[in-house]
C-alpha positions as semicolon CSV with decimal commas, in nm:
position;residue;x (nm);y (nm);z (nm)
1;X;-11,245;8,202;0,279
2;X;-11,120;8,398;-0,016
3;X;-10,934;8,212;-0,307
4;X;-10,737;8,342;-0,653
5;X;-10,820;8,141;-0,927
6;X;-10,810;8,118;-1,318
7;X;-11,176;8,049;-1,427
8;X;-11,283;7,964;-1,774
9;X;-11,596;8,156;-1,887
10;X;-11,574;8,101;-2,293
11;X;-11,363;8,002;-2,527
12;X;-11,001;8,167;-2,519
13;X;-11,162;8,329;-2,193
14;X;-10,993;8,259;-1,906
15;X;-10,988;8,511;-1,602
16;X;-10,796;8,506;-1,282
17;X;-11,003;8,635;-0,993
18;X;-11,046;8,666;-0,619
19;X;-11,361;8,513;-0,501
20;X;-11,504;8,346;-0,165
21;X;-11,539;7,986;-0,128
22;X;-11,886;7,882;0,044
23;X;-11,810;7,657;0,385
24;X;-11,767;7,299;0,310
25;X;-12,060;7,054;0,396
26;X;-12,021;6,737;0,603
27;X;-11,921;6,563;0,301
28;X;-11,644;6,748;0,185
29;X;-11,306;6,875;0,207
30;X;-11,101;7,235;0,224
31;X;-10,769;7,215;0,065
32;X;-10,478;7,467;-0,018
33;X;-10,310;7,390;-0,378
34;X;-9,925;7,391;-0,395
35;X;-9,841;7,312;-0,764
36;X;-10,030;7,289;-1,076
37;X;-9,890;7,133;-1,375
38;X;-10,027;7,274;-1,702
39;X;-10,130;7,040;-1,965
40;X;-10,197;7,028;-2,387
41;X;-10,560;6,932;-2,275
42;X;-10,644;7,231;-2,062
43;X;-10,535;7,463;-2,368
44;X;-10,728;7,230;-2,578
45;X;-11,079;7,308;-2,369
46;X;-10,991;7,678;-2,349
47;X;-11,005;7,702;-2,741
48;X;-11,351;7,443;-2,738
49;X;-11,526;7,630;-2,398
50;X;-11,921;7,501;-2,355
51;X;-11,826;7,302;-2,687
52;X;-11,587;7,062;-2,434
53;X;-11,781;6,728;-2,346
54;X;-11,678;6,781;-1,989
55;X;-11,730;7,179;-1,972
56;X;-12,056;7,252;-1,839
57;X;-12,263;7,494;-2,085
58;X;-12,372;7,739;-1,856
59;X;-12,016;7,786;-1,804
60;X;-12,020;8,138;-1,899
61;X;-12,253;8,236;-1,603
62;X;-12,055;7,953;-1,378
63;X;-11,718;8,000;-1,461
64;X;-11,497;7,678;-1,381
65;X;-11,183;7,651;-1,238
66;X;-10,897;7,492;-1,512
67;X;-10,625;7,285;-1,431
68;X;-10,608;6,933;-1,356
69;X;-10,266;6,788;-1,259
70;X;-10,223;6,932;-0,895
71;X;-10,123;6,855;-0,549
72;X;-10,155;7,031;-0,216
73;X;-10,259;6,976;0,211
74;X;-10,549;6,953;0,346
75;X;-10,659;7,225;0,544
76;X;-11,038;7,124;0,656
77;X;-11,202;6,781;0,649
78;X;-11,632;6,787;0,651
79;X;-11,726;6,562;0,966
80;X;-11,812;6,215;0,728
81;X;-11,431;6,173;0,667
82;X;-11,250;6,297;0,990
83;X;-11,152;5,939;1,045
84;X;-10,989;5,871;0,681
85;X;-10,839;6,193;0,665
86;X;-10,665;6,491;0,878
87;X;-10,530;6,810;0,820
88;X;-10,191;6,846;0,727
89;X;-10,186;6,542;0,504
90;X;-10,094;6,586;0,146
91;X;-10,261;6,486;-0,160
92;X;-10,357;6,437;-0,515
93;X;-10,637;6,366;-0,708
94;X;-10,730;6,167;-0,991
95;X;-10,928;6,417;-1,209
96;X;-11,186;6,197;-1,373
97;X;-11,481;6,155;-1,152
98;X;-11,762;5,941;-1,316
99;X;-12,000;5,949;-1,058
100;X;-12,365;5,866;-1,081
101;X;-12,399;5,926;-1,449
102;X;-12,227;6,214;-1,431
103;X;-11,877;6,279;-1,595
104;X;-11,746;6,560;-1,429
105;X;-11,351;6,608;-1,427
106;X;-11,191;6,836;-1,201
107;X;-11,035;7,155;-1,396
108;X;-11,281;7,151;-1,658
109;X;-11,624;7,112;-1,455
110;X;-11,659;7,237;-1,121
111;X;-11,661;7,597;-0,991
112;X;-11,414;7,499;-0,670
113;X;-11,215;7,218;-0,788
114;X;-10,958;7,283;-0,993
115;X;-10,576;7,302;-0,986
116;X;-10,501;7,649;-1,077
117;X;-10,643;7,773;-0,753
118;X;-10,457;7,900;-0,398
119;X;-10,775;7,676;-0,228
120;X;-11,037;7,419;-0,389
121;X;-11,331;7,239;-0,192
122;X;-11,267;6,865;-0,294
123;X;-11,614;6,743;-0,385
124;X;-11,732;6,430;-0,219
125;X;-11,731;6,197;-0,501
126;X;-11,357;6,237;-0,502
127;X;-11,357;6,058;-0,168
128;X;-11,638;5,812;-0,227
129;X;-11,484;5,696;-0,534
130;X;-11,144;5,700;-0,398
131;X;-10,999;5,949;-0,594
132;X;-10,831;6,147;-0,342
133;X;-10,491;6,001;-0,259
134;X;-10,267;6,068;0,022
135;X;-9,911;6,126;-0,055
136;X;-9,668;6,068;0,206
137;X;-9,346;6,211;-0,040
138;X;-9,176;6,551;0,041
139;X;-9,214;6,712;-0,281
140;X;-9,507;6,843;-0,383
141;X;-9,430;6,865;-0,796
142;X;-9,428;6,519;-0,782
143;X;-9,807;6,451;-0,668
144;X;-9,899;6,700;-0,948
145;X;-9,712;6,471;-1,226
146;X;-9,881;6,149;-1,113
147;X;-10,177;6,220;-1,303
148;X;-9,946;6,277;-1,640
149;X;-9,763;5,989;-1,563
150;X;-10,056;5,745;-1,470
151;X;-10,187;5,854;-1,849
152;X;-9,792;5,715;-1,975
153;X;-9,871;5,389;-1,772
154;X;-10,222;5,348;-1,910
155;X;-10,127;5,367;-2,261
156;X;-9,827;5,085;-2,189
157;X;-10,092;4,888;-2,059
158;X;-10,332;4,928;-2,355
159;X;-10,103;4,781;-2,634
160;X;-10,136;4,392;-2,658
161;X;-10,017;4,116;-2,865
162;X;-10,122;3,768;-2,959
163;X;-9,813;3,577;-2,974
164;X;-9,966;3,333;-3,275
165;X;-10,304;3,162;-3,041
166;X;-10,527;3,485;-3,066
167;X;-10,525;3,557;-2,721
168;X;-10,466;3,929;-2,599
169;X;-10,162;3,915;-2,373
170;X;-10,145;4,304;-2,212
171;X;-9,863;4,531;-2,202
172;X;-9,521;4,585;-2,412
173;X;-9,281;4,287;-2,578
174;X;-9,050;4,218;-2,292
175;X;-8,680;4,283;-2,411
176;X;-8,849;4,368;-2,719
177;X;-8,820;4,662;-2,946
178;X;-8,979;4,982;-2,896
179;X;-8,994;5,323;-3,082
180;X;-9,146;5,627;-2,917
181;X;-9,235;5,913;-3,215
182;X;-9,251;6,246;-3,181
183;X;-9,147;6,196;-2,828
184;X;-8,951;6,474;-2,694
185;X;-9,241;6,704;-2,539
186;X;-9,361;6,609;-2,177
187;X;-9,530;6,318;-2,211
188;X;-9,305;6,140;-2,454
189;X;-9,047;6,215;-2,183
190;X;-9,248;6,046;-1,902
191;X;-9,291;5,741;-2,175
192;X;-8,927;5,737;-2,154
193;X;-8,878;5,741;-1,823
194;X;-9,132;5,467;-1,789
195;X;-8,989;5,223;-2,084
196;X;-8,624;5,240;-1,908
197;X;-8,726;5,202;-1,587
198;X;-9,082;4,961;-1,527
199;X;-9,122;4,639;-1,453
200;X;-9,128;4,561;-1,819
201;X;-8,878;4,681;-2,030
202;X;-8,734;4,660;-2,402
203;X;-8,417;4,567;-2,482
204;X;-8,435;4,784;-2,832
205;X;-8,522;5,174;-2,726
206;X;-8,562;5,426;-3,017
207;X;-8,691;5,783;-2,934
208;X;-8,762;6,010;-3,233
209;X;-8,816;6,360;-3,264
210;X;-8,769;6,671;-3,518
211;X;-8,626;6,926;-3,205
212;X;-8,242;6,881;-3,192
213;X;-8,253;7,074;-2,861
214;X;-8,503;6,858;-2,700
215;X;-8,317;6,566;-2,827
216;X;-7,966;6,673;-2,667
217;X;-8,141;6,761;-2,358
218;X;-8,320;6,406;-2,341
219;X;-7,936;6,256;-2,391
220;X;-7,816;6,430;-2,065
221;X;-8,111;6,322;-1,854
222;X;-8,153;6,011;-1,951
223;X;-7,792;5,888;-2,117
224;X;-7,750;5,567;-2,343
225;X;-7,479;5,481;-2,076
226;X;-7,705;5,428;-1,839
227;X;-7,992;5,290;-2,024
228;X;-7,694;5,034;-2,141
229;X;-7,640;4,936;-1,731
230;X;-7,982;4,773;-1,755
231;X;-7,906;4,613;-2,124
232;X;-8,125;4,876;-2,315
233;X;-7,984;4,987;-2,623
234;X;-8,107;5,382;-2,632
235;X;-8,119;5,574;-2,932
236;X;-8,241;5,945;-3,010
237;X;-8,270;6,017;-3,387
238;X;-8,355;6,293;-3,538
239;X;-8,532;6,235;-3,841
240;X;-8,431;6,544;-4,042
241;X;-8,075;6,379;-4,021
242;X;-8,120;6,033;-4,195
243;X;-8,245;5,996;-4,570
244;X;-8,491;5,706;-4,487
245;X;-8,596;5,718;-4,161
246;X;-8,772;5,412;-4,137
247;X;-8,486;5,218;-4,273
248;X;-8,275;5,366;-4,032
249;X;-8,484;5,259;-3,784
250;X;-8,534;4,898;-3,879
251;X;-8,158;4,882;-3,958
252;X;-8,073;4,964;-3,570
253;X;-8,340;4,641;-3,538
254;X;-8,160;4,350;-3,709
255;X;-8,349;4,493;-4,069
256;X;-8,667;4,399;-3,857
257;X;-9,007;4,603;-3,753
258;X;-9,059;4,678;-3,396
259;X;-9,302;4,499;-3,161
260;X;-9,417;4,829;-3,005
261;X;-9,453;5,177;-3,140
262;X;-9,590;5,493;-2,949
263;X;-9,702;5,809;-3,132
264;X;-9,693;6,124;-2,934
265;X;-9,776;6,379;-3,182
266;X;-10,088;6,406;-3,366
267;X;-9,893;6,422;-3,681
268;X;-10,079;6,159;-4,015
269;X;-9,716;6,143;-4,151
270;X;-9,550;5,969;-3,772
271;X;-9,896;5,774;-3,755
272;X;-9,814;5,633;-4,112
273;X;-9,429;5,619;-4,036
274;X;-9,538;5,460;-3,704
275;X;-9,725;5,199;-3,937
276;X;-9,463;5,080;-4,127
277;X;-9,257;5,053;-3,887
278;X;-9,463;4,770;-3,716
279;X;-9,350;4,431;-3,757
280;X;-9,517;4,121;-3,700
281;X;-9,798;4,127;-3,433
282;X;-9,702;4,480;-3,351
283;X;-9,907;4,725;-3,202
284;X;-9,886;5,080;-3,301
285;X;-10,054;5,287;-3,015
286;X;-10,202;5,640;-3,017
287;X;-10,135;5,902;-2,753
288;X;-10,154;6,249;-2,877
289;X;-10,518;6,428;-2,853
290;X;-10,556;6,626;-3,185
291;X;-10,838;6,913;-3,231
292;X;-10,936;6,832;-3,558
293;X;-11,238;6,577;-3,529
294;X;-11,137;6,433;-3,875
295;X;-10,754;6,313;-3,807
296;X;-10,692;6,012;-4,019
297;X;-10,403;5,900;-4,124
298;X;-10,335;5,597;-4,409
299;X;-10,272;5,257;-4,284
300;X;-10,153;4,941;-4,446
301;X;-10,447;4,651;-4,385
302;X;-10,280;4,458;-4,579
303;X;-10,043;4,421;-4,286
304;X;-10,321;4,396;-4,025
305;X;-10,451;4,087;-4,192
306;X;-10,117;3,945;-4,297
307;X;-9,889;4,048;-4,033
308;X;-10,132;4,079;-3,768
309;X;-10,041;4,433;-3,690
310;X;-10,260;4,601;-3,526
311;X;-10,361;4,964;-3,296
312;X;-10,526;5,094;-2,975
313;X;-10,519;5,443;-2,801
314;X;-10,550;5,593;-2,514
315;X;-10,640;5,928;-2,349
316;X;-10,539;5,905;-1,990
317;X;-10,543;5,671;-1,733
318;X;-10,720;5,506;-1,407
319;X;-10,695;5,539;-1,057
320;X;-10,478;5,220;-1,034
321;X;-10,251;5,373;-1,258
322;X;-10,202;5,660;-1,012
323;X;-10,135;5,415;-0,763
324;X;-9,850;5,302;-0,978
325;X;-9,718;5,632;-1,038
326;X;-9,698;5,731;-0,694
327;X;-9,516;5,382;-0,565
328;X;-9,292;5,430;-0,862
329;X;-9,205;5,770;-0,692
330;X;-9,210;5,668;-0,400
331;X;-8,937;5,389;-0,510
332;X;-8,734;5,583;-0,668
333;X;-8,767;5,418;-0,968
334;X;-8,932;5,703;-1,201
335;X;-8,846;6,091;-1,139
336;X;-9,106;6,280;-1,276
337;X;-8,893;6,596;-1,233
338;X;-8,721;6,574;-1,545
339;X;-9,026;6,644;-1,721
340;X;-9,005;7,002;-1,577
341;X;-8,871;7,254;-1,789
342;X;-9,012;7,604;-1,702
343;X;-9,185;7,688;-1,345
344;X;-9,407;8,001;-1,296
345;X;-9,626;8,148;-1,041
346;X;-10,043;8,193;-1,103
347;X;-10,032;8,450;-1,255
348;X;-9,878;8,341;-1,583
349;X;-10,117;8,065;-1,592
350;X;-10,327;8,201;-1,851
351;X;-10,056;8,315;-2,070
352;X;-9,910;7,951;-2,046
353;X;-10,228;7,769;-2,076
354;X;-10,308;7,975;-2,417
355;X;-9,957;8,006;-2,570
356;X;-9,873;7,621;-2,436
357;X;-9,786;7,483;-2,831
358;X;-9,578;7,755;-2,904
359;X;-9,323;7,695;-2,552
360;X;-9,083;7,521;-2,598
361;X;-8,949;7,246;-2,353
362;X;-9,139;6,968;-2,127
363;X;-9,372;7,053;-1,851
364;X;-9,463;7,390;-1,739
365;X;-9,527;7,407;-1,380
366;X;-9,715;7,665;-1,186
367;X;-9,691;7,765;-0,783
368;X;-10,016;7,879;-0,712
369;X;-9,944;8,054;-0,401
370;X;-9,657;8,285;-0,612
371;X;-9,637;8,551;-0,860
372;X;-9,340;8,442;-1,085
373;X;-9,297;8,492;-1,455
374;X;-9,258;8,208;-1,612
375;X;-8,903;8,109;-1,617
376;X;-8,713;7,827;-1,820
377;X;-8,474;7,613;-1,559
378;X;-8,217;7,720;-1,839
379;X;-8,274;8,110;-1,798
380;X;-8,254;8,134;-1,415
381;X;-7,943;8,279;-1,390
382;X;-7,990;8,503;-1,640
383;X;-8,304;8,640;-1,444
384;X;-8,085;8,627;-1,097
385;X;-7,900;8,928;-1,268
386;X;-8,183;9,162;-1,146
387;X;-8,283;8,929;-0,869
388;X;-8,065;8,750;-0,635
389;X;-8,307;8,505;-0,531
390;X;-8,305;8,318;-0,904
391;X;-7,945;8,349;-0,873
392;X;-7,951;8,074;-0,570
393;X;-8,226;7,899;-0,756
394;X;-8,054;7,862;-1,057
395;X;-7,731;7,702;-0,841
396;X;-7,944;7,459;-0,664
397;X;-8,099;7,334;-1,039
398;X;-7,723;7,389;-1,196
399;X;-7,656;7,130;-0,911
400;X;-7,885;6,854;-0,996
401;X;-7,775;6,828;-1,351
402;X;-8,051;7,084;-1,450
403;X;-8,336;6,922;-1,317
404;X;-8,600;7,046;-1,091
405;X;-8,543;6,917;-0,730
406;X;-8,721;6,928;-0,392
407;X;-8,444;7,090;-0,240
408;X;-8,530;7,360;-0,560
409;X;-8,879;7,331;-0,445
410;X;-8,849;7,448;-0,070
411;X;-8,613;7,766;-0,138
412;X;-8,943;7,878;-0,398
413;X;-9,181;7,819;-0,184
414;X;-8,988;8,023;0,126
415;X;-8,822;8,280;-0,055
416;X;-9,100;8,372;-0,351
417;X;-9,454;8,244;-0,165
C-alpha cells in the first residue's frame, strides 16, 4: 500500500513523499499513524543528517522516515504475533530499539518506521523486545506524549542522594524542595506535571523561566491553588524580575539550597545558577540536549566535596518508564494535553521540525492523516473567520480552559481527515 511520509535524505533535507510500502513478513506488523508529536531532537538530527549516531549513512540513497513520539491502530499483524495482537488495537512505541548490537531508533533509522507517516511497518524487534504497547485510552495524542513523558520520569528517577551513609537512595527529596530552570517549553511542562502529581512529591516547587507568556500560561494550567490542595507551595519566577535570582530563590526556601534542581535549557549560565542553588547533598540534574559537543559550564567542587552536591543527566527514558506514563494516563493522574500548544496536519511537518526553536509555546502536534497549517490553540478562532470548522474547534478548546481535549481530538479527525 501507498504511504505519505517526511523522509530525511541530508542534513536540513527533509522531503515529504508518496511511496509504496513492501508487504509485511511473518514477523511484522502494518499500522496506520494518528498523531505525531514533534520533538527538539528530531530538528536536532535534521541539522546533523549521516553525522547523527543513530542516522544510517547511506541515508541519502535510503531516506528515513523522522519522527518519533507517535501513536496509531493496527491495521495488519504478520502470522508470528496474531495471538498477542489484533487489528483495531491501538498503540505506541518506545522508539529506542537496541537489538542485537544494533541501535536503531524509530524516526531516525528505518525507512518504514517512523511517526511522521499516514502508515509504518513496525519492525519485529519492536515486538520481541516489547516495545510495542497497547493502549486501551480513547485519545490518541496521549499515546504520542508517553514517550516525552517517560523521558520526564527517567530523569526523576536518575537524581539520587546519600542521606549522610554513602548509599545512593533513587529519586527526588520527598516533601523536599525542588526548582525546575528554564522550564516553561514542553518538557519542563511535563516535569511539572509530574513533580505535582507522582507518587513522590516536594513540598517546595519553584519553576523558572525568562518567557512571561509561558509563565502566565503555566499559572492557569497548573494554579498555585491547586498545587496548595496537595500542600505544594508553587512558584513561577521570572528571573528578569528579581535582582538576585538565586537569593530569591533560596529566600522562598527558609535562606536554604534546594535538594533537587532540574535544568531544561542548555543554557552554562542556569547550569551554574542551577549549581549554586544546590544545597547539601543536592543533586543538580541535566535534561536539555545541546548541539555544541563542547557545552561546559563552571561548577563549584568545592561544594561537591564539602557539601556533597553532586549531578547526573539524562536523555530519555526506558520502556518501564512508558509503562508509567501510560498508567499515569490512564489514572488520571498526569494530562499530557497541556503540553499541547499548536496542532498541524503533515504537511507542515517539515516547516515545524526545521523552524521548531524559533515557535513559540509547548508541544507541536501533527495529524498525519490531515493537511492543516499549523495552528496555535490560541489563534483558532481567529482562523474560524475564513473557516467555520476552527470556529467549533476553537469553542470546544475555549471550553476546556484552553487545553487540547479528546472531545477536540474527534471533531479534527471527522471534520479535517
Amino acid at each position: 500500500m501507498k504511504t505519505r511520509a517526511l523522509r530525511l535524505y541530508e542534513k536540513k533535507d527533509l522531503r515529504l513523499e508518496e511511496f509504496e510500502l513492501p508487504e509485511i513478513k511473518e514477523n511484522e506488523i502494518l499500522a496506520e499513524v494518528v498523531t505525531n508529536s514533534i520533538c527538539m531532537s528530531t530538528y536536532k538530527t535534521v541539522l546533523q543528517g549521516a553525522d547523527h549516531k543513530r542516522v544510517p549513512n547511506d541515508v541519502a540513497e535510503n531516506p528515513t522516515i523522522t519522527g518519533h513520539e507517535f501513536a496509531g491502530e493496527i491495521l495488519k499483524v504478520g502470522s508470528k504475533w496474531q495471538d498477542e495482537y489484533q487489528p483495531g488495537q491501538k498503540f505506541t512505541v518506545s522508539p529506542v530499539l537496541d537489538y542485537k548490537g544494533k541501535s536503531n531508533t524509530a524516526g531516525y533509522s528505518y525507512k518504514y518506521f517512523g511517526g511522521n507517516s499516514q502508515y509504518v511497518i513496525i519492525p519485529a524487534e519492536a515486538m520481541e523486545l516489547g516495545y510495542l504497547f497497547k493502549y486501551e485510552g480513547d485519545a490518541f495524542y496521549e499515546a504520542s506524549l508517553a514517550e516525552p513523558i517517560s523521558c520526564v520520569i527517567g530523569g526523576y528517577k536518575s537524581v539520587y542522594h546519600n542521606v549522610d551513609d554513602y548509599t545512593h537512595k533513587m529519586g527526588i527529596i520527598e516533601n523536599g524542595s525542588t526548582a525546575l530552570l528554564g522550564a516553561a517549553g514542553p518538557m519542563g511542562i511535563g516535569a511539572l506535571d509530574y513533580a505535582l502529581h507522582s507518587e513522590r512529591t516536594p513540598s517546595l516547587l519553584v519553576l523558572v523561566d525568562i518567557n512571561q507568556d509561558r509563565l502566565d500560561r503555566l499559572a492557569k494550567i497548573f494554579p498555585p491553588a491547586e498545587a496548595e490542595k496537595n500542600d505544594i507551595e508553587l512558584h513561577y519566577i521570572n528571573p528578569q524580575d528579581e535582582n538576585d535570582l538565586i537569593e530569591k530563590l533560596k529566600e522562598l526556601n527558609g535562606g536554604s539550597g534546594y535538594n533537587d534542581v532540574f535544568v531544561y535549557a542548555p543554557v552554562k549560565s542556569l547550569v551554574e545558577d542551577g549549581d549554586r542553588l544546590l544545597g547539601d547533598d543536592g543533586n543538580l540534574h541535566f535534561f536539555a540536549g545541546p548541539t555544541n559537543k563542547n557545552f561546559s559550564a563552571e561548577v563549584n567542587f568545592y561544594n561537591v566535596h564539602y557539601s556533597a552536591t553532586h549531578f547526573t543527566g539524562s536523555s530519555g527514558g526506558n520502556d518501564e518508564d512508558m509503562k508509567e506514563a501510560l498508567r499515569l494516563f490512564a489514572e488520571r493522574k498526569l494530562k499530557p494535553a497541556k503540553m499541547i500548544t499548536h496542532i498541524g496536519g503533515l504537511n507542515t511537518a517539515e516547516d515545524t521540525i526545521l523552524n521548531l526553536p524559533n515557535l513559540p509555546g509547548g508541544k507541536k502536534l501533527i495529524y498525519t492523516g490531515i493537511d492543516m497549517e499549523l495552528t496555535a490553540l490560541d489563534d483558532l478562532a481567529v482562523r474560524g473567520e475564513e473557516d467555520a470548522r476552527f470556529t467549533e474547534l476553537a469553542k470546544i478548546v475555549e471550553d476546556n480552559n484552553g487545553i487540547w481535549s479528546k472531545k477536540a481530538e474527534e471533531y479534527l479527525l471527522q471534520n479535517f481527515k
